[in-house]
N, C-alpha and C positions, 0 to 999 in steps of 0.2 A: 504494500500500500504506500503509494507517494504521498507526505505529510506535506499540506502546505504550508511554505514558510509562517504565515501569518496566522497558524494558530499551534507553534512552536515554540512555545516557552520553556524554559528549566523544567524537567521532570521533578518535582517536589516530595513525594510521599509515593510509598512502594509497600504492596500486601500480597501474601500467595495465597488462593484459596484452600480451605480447610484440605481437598483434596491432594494439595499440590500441583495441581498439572494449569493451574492456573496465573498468571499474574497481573498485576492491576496495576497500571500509572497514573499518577493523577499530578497535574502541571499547574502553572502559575496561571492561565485562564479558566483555568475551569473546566480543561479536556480529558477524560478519562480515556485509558487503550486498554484494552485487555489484551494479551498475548498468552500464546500456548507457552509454560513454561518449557519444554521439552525442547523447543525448537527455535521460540521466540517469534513465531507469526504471527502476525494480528489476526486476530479473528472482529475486534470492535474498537470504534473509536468512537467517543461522542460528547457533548457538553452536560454536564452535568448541572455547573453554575457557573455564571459569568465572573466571575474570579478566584479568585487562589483555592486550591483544596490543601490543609493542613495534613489532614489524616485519612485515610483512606483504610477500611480494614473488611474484611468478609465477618458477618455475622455466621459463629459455627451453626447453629440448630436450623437455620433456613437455606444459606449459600449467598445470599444476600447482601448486596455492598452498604455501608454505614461511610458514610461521606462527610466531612465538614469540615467549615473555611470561612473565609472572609465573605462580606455581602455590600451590597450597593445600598444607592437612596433605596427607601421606598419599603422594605423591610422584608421582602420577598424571601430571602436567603441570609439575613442578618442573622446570625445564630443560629439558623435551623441545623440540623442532624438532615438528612434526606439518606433514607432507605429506598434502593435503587434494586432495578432486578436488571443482575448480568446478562441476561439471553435479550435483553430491549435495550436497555438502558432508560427506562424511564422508573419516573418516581411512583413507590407507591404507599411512601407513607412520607408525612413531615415531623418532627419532634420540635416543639417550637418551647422557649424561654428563655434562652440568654438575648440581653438588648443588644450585645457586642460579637465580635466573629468566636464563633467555637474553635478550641485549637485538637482539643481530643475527644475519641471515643472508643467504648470497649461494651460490645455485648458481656452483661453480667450473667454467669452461672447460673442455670436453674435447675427446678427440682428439689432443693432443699427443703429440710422437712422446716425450716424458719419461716422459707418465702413462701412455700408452696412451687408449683409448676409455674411460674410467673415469667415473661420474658421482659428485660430491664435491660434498658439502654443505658450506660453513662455517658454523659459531655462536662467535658471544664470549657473556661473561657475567660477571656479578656476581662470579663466585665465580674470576674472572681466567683462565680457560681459554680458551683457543683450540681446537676439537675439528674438526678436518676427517675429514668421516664418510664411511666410501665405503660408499655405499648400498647394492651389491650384494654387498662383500665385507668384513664388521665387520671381522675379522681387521687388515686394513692402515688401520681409523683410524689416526689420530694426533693426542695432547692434546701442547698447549703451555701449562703452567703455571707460567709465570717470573712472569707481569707483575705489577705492586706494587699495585695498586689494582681496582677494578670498569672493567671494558670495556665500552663504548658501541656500537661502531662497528668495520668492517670494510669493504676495497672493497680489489679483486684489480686487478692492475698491468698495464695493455697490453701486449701486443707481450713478456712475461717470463713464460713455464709458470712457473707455482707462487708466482709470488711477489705476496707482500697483505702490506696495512698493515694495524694493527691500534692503537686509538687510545680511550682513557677518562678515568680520574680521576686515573689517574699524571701525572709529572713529564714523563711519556716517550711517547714512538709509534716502535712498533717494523717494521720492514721483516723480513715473516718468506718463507723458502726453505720450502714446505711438501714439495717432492717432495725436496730434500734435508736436510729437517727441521733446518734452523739458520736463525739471525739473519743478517740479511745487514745492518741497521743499525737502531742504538739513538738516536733523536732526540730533544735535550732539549725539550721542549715546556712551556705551562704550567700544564698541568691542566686538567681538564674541558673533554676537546676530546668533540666529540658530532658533527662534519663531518667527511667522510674523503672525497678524490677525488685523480685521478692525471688528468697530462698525457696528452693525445690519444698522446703517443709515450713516455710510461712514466718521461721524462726526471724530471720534479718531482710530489714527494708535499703534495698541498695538505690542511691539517687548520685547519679552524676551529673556534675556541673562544667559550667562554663572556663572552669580552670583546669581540664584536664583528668579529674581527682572521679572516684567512684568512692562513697561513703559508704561504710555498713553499719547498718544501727539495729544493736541486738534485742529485741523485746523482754527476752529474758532475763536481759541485764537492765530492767526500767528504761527498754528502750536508748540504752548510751550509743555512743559512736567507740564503735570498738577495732575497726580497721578501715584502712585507705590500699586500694589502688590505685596506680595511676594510668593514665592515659592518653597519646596522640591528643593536640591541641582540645578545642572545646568538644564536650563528649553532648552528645547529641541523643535521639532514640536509643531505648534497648530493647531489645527482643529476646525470647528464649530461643534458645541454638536446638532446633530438633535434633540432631546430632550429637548432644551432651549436652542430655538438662539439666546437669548438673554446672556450667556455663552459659553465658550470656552475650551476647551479640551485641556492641555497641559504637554506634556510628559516631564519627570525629569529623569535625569543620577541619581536620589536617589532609581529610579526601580518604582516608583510612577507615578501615572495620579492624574493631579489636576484639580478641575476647577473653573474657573475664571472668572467674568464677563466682558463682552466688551465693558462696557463703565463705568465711575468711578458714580456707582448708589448709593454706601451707601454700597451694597453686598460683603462679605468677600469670601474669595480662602477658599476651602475645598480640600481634598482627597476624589477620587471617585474610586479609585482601588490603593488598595495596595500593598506593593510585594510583588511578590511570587516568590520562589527558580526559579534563574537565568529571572526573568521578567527582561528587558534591556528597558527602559525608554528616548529612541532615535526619537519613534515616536509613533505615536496613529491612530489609525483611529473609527469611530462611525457610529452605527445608533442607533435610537428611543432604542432597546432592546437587541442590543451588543454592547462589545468591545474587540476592536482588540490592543494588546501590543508588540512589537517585544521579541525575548528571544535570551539568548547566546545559544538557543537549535534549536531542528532541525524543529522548526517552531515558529509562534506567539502564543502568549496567546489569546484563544477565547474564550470571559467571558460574561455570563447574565449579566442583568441590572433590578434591580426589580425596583420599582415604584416609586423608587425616585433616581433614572437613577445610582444609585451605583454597582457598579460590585458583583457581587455575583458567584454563581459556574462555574467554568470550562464547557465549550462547547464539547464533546467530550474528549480525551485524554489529558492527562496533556503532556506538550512537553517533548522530551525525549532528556537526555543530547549527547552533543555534542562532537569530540576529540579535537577539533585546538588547537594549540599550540602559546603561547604567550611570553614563555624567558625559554630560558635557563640557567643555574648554572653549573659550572665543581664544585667540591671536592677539596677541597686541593691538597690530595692525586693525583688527577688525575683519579682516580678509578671508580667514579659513577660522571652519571651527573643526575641532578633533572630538569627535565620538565613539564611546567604549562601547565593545558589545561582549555578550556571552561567549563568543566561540576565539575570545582571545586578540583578537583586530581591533586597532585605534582606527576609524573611517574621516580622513580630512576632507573636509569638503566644501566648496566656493561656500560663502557666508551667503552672497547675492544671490545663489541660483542652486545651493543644494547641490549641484554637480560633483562627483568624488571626484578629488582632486589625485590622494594619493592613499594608501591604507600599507601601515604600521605593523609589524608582528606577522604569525604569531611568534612570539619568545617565550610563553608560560604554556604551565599542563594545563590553570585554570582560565578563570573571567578576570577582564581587566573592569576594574571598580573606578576609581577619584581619577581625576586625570589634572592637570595646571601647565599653565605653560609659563616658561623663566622671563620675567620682564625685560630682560635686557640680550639675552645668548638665543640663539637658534638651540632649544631645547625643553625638550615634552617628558614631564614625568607623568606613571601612573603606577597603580598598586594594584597589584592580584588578589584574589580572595585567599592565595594561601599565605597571606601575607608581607611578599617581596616587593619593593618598591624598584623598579627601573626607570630609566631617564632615558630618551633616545635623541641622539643627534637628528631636528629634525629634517635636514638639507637631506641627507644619506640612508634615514632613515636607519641606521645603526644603534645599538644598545653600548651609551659609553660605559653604564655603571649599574651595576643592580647587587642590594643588599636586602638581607632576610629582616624585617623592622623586630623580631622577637615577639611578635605578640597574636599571634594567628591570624586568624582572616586579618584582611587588610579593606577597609572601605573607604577613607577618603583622604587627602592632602592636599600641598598650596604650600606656593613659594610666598616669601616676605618679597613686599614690592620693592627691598632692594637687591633682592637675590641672594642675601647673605646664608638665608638659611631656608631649607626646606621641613615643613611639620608635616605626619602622618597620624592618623588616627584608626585602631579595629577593633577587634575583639577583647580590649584590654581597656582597664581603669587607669591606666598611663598611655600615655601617648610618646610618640618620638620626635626631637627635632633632629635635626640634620645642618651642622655650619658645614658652609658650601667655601672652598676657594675661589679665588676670581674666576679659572674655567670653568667653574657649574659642578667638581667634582666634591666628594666629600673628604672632609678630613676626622668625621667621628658620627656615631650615633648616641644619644642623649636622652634619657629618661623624664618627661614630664611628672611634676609631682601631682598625686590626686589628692582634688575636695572633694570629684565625684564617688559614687559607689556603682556606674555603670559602664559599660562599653562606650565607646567614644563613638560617635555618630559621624560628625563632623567638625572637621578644624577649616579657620579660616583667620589670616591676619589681617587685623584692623591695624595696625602702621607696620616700619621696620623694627619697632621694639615692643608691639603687644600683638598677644597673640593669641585666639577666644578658642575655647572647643567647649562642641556642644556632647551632653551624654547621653545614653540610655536610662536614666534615674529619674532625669529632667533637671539635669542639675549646667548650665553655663559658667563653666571655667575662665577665668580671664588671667593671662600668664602675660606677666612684664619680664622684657631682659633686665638682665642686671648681672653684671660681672661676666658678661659672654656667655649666662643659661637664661632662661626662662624661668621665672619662680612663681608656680600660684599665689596670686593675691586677693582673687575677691572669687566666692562662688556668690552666684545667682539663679534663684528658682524662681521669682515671682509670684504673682499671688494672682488666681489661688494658681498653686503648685501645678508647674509643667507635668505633662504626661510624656513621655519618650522623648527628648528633644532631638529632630530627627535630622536639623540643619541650622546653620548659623551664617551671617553674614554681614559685614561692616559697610556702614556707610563711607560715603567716599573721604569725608573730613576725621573720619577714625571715633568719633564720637559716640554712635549711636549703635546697637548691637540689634541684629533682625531675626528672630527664633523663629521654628516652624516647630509642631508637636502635635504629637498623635492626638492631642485632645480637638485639634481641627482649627485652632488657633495660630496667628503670623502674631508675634510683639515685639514691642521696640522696649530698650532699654537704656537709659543712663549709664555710657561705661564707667563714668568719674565716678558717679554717685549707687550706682547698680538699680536703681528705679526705677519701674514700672511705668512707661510714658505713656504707652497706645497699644491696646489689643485691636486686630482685626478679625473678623469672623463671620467668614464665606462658604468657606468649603465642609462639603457633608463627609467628608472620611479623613483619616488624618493627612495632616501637611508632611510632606514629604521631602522638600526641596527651597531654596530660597535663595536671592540674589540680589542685593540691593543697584542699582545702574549707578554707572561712575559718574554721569553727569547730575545724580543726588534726587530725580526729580520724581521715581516711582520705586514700585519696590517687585519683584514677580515670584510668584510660588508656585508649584504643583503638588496636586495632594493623588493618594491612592482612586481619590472619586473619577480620576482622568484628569483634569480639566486643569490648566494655566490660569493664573488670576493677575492682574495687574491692579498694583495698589499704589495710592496718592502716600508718598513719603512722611506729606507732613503730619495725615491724619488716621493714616490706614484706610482710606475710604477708598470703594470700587467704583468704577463705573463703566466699565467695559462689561459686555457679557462673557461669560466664561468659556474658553479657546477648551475646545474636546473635539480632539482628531484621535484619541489612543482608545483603543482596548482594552488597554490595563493602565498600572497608576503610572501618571508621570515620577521620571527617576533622577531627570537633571534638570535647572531649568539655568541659564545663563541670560544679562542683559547688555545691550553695547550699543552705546547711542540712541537709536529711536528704535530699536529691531531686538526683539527678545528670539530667543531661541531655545528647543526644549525637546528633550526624547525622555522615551518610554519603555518601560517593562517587557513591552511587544514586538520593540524594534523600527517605534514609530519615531523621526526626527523632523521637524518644523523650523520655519521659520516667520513671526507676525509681526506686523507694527505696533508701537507700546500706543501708539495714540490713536489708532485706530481698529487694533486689533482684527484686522482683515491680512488673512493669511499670505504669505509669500509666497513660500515653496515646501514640500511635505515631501516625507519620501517613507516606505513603511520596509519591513522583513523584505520582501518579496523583492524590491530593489536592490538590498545590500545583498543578499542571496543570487541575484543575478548581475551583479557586478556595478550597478548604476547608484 
């Protein structure tokens, strides 16, 4: 089956049918494939929802797919669950109660002499809920809505009716009694855990986090933290290993599957697939003689297992790259802009006319993320998701310099407008600067100090000697030199308190600080003073992106809802109608003189006027796929 470019996004989430002979992709718009595990042919492709599916899993007692992701205006798909029949693909039931997008779900257990034959859905979500749905009878759901932070993750406890972990951005992972609706224990953990798995015998709740680390926390022992594994950069899904359920299967943002044992026996974490060019290390799925790995490409990895359950050859085809687009860069000049896409390519292209000029790479296995181009040298950096920063000469198009930033994924950067120093920002509550010598090379990597407590979203320098980055907490960092480093000096959350801060952006006189945040808000802030000047508030899903224009007079954002906004500097106020040519959310959006420019998750890249917001030139997947 030929996949059209344009509804080719990142393979996201990966599940084998209860029988195994099945497998299930589910991508950033909302396209499910199902393919024969055996062979890897499609047998179905189709939409399920119009944006991202988180989790993807077959319901065991029917065969049935359990779906849920992110949703639009409108509330169609905003937190629903949708139960889906493989052999159609359409829906035949909805699970509706979270206000915000679902990130997980797990058919519960039935049959218990507690529940009765009852079939029970779980979904966590964004919006902190815990909803266990009983399918046949709404009456006896039941919401859990304690927990402090957005929820990740979910997985129900052997051998104990009713009882699940439930594990996200809080401090905490909680051990919940669903048939007798209470906590049975509250575990300090440290935030942005995204793994959740239980011992074969129910004894220890294993949660891995974002640092790499696999916790075990013994119930026996009043539930302590009684051992650490570690693992390949941020540890992502875990699954049980049909193979030895006595291990556990656990996907890394380092493009790796590792596996781990599930209870602290003596046995040491290995690597059981390696990476391979654009493997994305978000989730796993297994049986006895494959594996399933998500990719930046236009499907998952589907890998043998020989005899001592490690991945060996490719199942059919190797996945074929992808277009989306992840940031954009103007020129100096104003003349070309450089655009990141998933399958590893910077696309330069006339500013005026959208024409490719020239395209960049690939040099990485992965997606190239943040991109900046050096105010003063013929030179383009950008950062890979497995976290390496490269520079390329851009006359020759050569790679002068690429260094590993230490901190895993890699998402965004920018040079200081006097080119002294480059900052990076990923997967890490420190960030890196970079002094540059007068050729554009480095002479050291440098550890930013944290106020934050989250992942760095994005950096951007508001002069040659201050330097903002925004976090995942919601927390705006603001770092002055002083004595050749950077030294945190003021953190800023504002009121009420950021949700994800997901970009940052200085006005042209260095003053004024521009945030975008999941909460769907654009603010300005006082850098001298750190206060609160002007909220804006347009966009129906979270802000994504932000750019203040150098000539100071407007401001531009793109949120996950699609759509470019163009805002009045002084006041935040709109007056344009909102620019939607994407599919999916806008991921960069850049401004230069009168002409904003801006790509997409889809591979969609534009170019408008800020003051008339009537399009110039647009060009989607299906273009960068065919060369133009």
């Amino acid at each position: 089956m030929k996949i059209d470019p344009r509804t080719a996004t990142p393979c996201r989430t990966v599940a084998f049918s209860p029988d195994g002979r099945t497998l299930a992709e589910a991508n950033y718009l909302g396209f499910v494939t199902l393919r024969d595990a055996r062979t890897a042919e499609v047998h179905r492709r189709f939409l399920a929802q119009t944006a991202l599916v988180e989790t993807v899993r077959f319901e065991p007692s029917t065969g049935n797919l359990l779906l849920v992701g992110a949703g639009f205006e409108g509330g169609r798909d905003m937190g629903v669950c949708k139960i889906l029949d493989p052999a159609t693909g359409l829906r035949l039931a909805e699970l509706r109660g979270h206000q915000d997008d679902a990130t997980d779900v797990l058919a519960l257990s039935s049959g218990t002499r507690a529940a009765g034959a009852r079939r029970r859905v779980l979904t966590v979500g964004l919006d902190r809920k815990v909803i266990v749905h009983d399918v046949e009878d709404p009456s006896r759901t039941w919401v859990w809505d304690d927990y402090e932070d957005y929820l990740n993750t979910c997985a129900e406890r052997p051998w104990h009716d009713g009882h699940v972990a439930v594990a996200g951005d809080s401090p905490f992972t909680y051990v919940l009694d669903v048939n007798a609706r209470t906590v049975v224990a509250k575990l300090e953990t440290p935030g942005d855990c995204n793994g959740l798995m239980w011992s074969e015998d129910g004894r220890f709740v294993m949660i891995a986090d974002d640092l790499g680390r696999v916790l075990y926390f013994d119930a026996d022992a009043g539930w302590k933290l009684t051992h650490e594994s570690k693992v390949g950069g941020a540890a992502k899904r875990m699954v049980e290993d049909p193979r030895d359920r006595a291990r556990a299967l656990t996907a890394c943002y380092d493009g790796r599957v590792w596996s781990v044992p599930r209870a602290p026996d003596g046995r040491s974490s290995f690597v059981v697939a390696e990476r391979r060019r654009g493997m994305w290390g978000i989730n796993v799925a297994a049986t006895k003689d494959r594996l399933a790995v998500p990719s930046f490409f236009d499907r998952a990895y589907l890998l043998g297992r020989d005899a001592a359950g490690l991945a060996i050859d490719d199942v059919g085809t190797e996945p074929a790259p992808t277009f989306g687009c992840n940031w954009v860069a103007v020129h100096p000049s104003g003349d070309e802009i450089a655009v990141t896409h998933d399958d590893g390519r910077i696309r330069v292209r006339d500013a005026k006319t959208g024409k490719l000029v020239r395209v960049l790479g690939p040099d990485t296995s992965s997606l190239y993320m943040g991109a900046a181009f050096h105010p003063r040298l013929p030179l383009l950096a950008t950062i890979d998701f497995y976290g390496e920063a490269l520079v390329y000469d851009y006359a020759s198009g050569k790679v002068l310099w690429r260094a590993d930033m230490g901190f895993g994924p890699g998402i965004c950067l920018d040079f200081s407008p006097d080119g002294r120093f480059l900052a990076a920002g990923g997967y890490a509550w420190r960030g890196r600067v970079v002094p540059l010598g007068d050729d554009g090379l480095p002479r050291a990597v440098l550890e930013l100090d944290a106020m934050n407590r989250g992942v760095l979203k994005s950096v951007a320098f508001a002069s040659a000697t201050r330097l903002l980055a925004a976090s995942g907490c919601g927390t705006l960092v603001v770092h002055d030199l002083d004595g050749g480093r950077f030294k945190a000096t003021r953190a800023i959350r504002g009121q009420p308190n950021m949700e994800l801060s997901n970009g940052v952006s200085a006005s042209p006189d260095g003053n004024v600080a521009y945030l975008v945040s999941r909460d769907q808000s654009v603010r300005a802030f006082d850098l001298d003073s750190g206060a609160q000047m002007r909220t804006g508030l347009a966009h129906v899903r979270g802000a994504k992106t932000v750019h203040a224009s150098p000539n100071g007079r407007y401001v531009v954002t793109g949120a996950y809802d699609r759509t470019v906004l163009i805002w009045s500097a002084s006041d935040l106020s709109v007056s344009l109608p909102p620019i939607r040519l994407a599919n999916s959310g806008i991921s960069g959006v850049r401004a230069h003189g009168e002409t904003v420019f801006a790509c997409s998750f889809d591979g969609v890249v534009f170019a408008a006027s800020a003051t008339t917001g009537r399009l110039s030139w647009f060009k989607t997947a299906a273009d960068a796929a065919e060369g133009n």
